[in-house]
C-alpha positions as CSV (number, residue, x, y, z in Angstrom):
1,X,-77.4,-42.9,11.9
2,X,-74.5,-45.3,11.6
3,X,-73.3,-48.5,11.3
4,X,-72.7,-51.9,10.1
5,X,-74.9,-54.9,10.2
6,X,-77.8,-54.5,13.0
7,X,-75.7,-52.6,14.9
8,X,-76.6,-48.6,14.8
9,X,-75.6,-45.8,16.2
10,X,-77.3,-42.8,16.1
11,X,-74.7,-39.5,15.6
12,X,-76.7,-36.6,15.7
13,X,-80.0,-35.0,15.8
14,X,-80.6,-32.4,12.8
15,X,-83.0,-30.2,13.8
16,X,-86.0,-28.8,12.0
17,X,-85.6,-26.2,9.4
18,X,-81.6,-27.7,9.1
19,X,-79.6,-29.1,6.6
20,X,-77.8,-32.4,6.8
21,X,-74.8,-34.4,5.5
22,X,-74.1,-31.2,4.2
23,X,-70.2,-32.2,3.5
24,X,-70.8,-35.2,1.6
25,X,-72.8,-33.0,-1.0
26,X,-70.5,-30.0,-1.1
27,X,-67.2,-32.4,-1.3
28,X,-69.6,-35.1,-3.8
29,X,-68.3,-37.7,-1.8
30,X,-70.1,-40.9,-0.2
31,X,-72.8,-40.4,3.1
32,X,-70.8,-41.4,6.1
33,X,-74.7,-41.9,7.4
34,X,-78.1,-42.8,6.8
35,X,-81.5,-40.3,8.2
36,X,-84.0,-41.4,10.4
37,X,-87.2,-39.2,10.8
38,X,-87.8,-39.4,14.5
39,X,-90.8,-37.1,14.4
40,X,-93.3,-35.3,12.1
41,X,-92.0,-33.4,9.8
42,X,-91.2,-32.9,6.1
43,X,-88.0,-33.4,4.3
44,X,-87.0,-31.4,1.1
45,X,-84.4,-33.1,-0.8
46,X,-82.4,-30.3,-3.2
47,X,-80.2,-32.7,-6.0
48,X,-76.3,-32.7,-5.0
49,X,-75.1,-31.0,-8.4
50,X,-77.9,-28.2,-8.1
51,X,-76.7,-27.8,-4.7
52,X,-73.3,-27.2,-5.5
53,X,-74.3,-25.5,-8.3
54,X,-76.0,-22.8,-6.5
55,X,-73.3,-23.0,-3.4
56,X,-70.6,-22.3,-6.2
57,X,-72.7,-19.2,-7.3
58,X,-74.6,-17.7,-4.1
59,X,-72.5,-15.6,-2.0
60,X,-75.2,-15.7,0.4
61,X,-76.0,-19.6,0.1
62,X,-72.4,-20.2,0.9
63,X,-72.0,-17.9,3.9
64,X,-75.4,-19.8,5.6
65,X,-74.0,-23.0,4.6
66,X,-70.7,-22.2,6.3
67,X,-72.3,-20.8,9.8
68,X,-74.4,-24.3,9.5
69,X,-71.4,-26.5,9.4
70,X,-69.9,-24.3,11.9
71,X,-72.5,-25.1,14.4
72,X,-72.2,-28.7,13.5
73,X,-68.6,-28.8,13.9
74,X,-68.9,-27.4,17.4
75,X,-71.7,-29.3,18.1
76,X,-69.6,-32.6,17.4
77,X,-66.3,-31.4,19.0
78,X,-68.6,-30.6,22.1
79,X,-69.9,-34.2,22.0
80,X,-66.5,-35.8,21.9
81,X,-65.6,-33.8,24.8
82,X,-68.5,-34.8,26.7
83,X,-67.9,-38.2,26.0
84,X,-64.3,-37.9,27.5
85,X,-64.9,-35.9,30.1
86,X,-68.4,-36.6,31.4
87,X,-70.3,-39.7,32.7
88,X,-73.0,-41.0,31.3
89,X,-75.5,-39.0,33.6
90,X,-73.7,-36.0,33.2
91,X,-74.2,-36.2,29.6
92,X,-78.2,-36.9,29.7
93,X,-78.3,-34.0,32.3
94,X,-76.4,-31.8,30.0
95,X,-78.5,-32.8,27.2
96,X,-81.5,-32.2,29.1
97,X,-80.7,-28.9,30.3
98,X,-80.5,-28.2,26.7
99,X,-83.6,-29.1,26.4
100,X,-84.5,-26.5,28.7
101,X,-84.0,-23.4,26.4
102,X,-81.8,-21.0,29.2
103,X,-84.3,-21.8,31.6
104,X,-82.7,-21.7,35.1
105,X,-85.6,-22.6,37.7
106,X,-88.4,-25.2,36.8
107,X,-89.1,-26.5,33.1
108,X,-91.3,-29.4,31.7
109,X,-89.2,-30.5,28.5
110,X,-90.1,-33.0,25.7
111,X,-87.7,-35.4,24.8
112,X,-87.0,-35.3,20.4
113,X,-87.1,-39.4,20.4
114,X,-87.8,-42.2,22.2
115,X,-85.4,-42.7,25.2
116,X,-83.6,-46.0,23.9
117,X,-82.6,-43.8,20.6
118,X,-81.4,-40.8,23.2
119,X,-79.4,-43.6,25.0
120,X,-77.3,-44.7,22.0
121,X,-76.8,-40.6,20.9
122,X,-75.5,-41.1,24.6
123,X,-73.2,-43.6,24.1
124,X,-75.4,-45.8,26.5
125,X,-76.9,-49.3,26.4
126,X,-80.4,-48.6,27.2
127,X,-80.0,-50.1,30.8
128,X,-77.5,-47.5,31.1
129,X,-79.6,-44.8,30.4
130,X,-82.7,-46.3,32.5
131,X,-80.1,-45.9,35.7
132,X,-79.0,-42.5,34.5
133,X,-82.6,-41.6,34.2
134,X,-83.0,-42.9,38.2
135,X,-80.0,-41.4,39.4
136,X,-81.5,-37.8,37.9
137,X,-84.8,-38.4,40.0
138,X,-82.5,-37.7,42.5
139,X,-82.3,-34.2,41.8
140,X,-85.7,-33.7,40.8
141,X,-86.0,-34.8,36.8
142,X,-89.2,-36.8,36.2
143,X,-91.3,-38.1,34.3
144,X,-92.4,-41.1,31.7
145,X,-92.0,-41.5,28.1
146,X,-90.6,-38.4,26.3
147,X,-92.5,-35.4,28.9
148,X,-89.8,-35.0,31.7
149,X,-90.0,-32.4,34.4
150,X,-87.2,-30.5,35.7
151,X,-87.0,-29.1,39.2
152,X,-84.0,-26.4,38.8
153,X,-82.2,-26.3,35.6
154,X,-79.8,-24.8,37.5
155,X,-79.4,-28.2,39.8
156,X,-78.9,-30.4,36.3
157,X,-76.3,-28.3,34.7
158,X,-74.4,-28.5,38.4
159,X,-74.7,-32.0,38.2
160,X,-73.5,-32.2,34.3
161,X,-70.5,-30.2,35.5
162,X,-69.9,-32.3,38.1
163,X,-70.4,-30.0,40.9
């Protein structure tokens, strides 16, 4: 998460089993963010100067670490072109086809935080996102809370593509 004062944004979600803020370790520089656990788990925090001490002399540490930022740096260059190119119920229906794991016809996904969190990932006020979610009843997303169900996965990623 980001920000200043009370106002925060939330950047990106780092999944289970990944590694985060990766660049400010490698580079020792200052965390352009703070972590929020979201959801059970466990955290295992690896000192900066061990880290790059074992980057600097693993081969194989600094090939994974360099396919992880890779993913992360598509991951945020895809979210910046969302965020130009797509509405803001394009981008939950995206997101929730994700959820969706390559599934094409029905699917019952769960959502990784509570929806007001998902709506500022979203770049969306929470009202924003409540009228997102209602417009994607439409085509067949419902659900309360965080355990949505999906009609055709196919029919969402349409939508998130704007056809």
């Amino acid at each position: 998460m980001a920000g200043e004062g009370t106002q925060q944004q939330v950047i990106e979600f780092a999944p289970a089993g990944e590694p985060f803020i990766l660049a400010a370790v490698i580079l020792d520089k200052p965390f352009l963010m703070t972590a929020q656990v979201v959801q059970a788990g466990m955290l295992l925090m690896i000192l900066a100067a061990d880290f790059r001490r074992c980057y600097a002399q693993s081969i194989d540490l600094s090939q994974a670490i360099n396919e992880s930022a890779s993913v992360q740096w598509r991951a945020l260059v895809g979210q910046i072109k969302s965020l130009k190119m797509q509405t803001g119920p394009q981008r939950l229906a995206a997101f929730l086809a994700s959820l969706a794991d390559g599934k094409s016809g029905e699917a019952t996904v769960e959502l990784p935080c509570e929806r007001q969190v998902l709506a500022t990932w979203l770049c969306m006020v929470p009202a924003t996102a409540s009228r997102a979610f209602k417009e994607l009843s439409l085509i067949g997303v419902e659900g309360r809370r965080q355990s949505l169900q999906i009609r055709s996965v196919h029919s969402l990623l349409d939508y998130a593509k704007g056809l």
